[in-house]
C-alpha positions in Angstrom: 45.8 173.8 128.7 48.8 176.2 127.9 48.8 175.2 124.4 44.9 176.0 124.1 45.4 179.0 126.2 48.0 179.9 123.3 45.6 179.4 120.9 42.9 181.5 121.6 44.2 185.0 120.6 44.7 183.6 116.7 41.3 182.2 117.0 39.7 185.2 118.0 41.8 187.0 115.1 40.4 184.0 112.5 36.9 184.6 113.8 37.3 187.7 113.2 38.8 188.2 110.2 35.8 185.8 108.9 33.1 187.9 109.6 35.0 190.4 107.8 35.2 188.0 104.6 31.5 187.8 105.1 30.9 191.7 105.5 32.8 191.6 101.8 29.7 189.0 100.7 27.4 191.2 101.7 28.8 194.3 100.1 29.4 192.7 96.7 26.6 190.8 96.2 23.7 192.0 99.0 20.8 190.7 99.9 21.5 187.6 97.3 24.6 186.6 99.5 22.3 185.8 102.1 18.4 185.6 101.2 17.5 183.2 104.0 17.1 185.9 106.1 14.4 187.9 103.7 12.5 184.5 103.4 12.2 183.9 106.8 10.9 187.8 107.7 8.3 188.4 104.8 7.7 184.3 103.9 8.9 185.5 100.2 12.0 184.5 97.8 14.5 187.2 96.8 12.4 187.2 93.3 8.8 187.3 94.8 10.1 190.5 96.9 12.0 191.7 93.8 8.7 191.1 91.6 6.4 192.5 94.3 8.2 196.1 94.0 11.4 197.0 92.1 12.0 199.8 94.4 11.7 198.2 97.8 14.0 195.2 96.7 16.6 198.3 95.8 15.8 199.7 99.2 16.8 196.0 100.7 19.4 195.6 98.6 21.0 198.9 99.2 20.6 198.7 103.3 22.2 195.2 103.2 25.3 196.7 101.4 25.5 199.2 103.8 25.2 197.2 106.5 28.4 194.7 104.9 30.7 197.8 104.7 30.0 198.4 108.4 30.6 194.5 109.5 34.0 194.9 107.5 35.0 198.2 108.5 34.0 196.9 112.4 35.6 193.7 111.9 38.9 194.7 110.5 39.5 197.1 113.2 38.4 194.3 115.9 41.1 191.9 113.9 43.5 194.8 114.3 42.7 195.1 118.0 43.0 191.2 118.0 46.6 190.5 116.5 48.3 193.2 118.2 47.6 194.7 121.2 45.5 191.7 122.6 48.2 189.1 121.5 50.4 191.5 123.6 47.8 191.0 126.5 47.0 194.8 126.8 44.1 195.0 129.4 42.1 197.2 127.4 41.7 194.5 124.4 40.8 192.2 126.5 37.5 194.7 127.3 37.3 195.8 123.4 37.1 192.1 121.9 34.0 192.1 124.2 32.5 193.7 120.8 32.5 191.0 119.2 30.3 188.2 121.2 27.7 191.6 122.0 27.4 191.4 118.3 27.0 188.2 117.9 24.6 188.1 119.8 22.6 191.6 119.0 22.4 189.8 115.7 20.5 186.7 117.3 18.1 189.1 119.7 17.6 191.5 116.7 16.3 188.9 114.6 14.4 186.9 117.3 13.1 190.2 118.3 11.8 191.2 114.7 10.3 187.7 114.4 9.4 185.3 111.2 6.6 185.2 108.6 3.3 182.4 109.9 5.7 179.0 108.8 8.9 180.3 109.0 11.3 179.2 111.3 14.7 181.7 112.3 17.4 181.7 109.3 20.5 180.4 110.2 22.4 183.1 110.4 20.3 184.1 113.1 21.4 181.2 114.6 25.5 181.5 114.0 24.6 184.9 115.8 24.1 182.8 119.1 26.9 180.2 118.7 29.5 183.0 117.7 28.3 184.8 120.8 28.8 181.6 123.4 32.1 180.4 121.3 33.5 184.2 121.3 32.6 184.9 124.7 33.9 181.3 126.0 37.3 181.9 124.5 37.8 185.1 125.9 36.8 183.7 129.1 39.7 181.1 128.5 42.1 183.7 128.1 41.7 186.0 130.9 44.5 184.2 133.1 46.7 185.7 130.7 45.6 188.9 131.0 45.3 189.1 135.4 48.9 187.9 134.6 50.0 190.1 132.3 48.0 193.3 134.9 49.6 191.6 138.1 53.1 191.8 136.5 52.6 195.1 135.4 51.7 196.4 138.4 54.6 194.8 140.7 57.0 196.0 138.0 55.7 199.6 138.5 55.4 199.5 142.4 51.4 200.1 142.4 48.9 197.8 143.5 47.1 195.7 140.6 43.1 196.6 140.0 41.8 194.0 138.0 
């Protein structure tokens, strides 16, 4: 168990580092990195929407960008937050990387939420929305030990009573 419990703060840094990669996808190459997700809102391809109206597939394309260069900016920082002070077992990161599985899973109820075109079932992205949240959210579980550890020794070092 200790070597799994060791192995959960680089996890959560490879997790999140990936969604970062895929932030980068999205930013370089919009809404064709991913079209899945258009087919299963409108029922339409990438080039029926793009066909249909110029302008709106801009408008798409253009919001998808945007929202890549806030999943990198977001991710990076939550990597940051990740390798240092949560590898260090600093309370607060423990709280912060909590980020990550609400994401996750904001991504899963946004799109469940929005709902599909008549014969389209939920894109899978949609779906890694839901298994990132559980996975995410079971790791940090994992790793909480270390951190009432880390807050109990702490707080005997310093002579004040623990509050975790």
């Amino acid at each position: 168990m200790n070597r799994i419990r060791r192995a959960v703060p680089w996890a959560l840094v490879a997790l999140s580092a990936l969604f970062a990669i895929l932030g980068l996808g999205d930013v370089l190459r919009g809404i064709a990195f991913e079209p899945t997700t258009a087919l299963a809102i409108t029922g339409k391809t990438i080039a029926e929407i793009r066909a249909e109206s110029v302008a709106g597939y801009t408008v798409i394309d253009y919001i998808y960008r945007g929202g890549g260069i806030t999943l990198v900016l977001f991710t990076t920082l939550m990597t940051i937050v990740l390798a240092i002070p949560y590898r260090r077992a600093e309370w607060w990161s423990w709280w912060t990387a909590w980020l990550l599985p609400i994401w996750a899973g904001a991504v899963f109820v946004f799109a469940v939420a929005q709902g599909t075109a008549p014969g389209q079932s939920i894109s899978g992205v949609t779906w890694s929305g839901a298994f990132f949240a559980v996975v995410i959210a079971g790791l940090l579980l994992v790793d909480l030990g270390r951190f009432r550890a880390s807050t109990t020794l702490v707080a005997a070092s310093s002579g004040t009573p623990a509050t975790a």
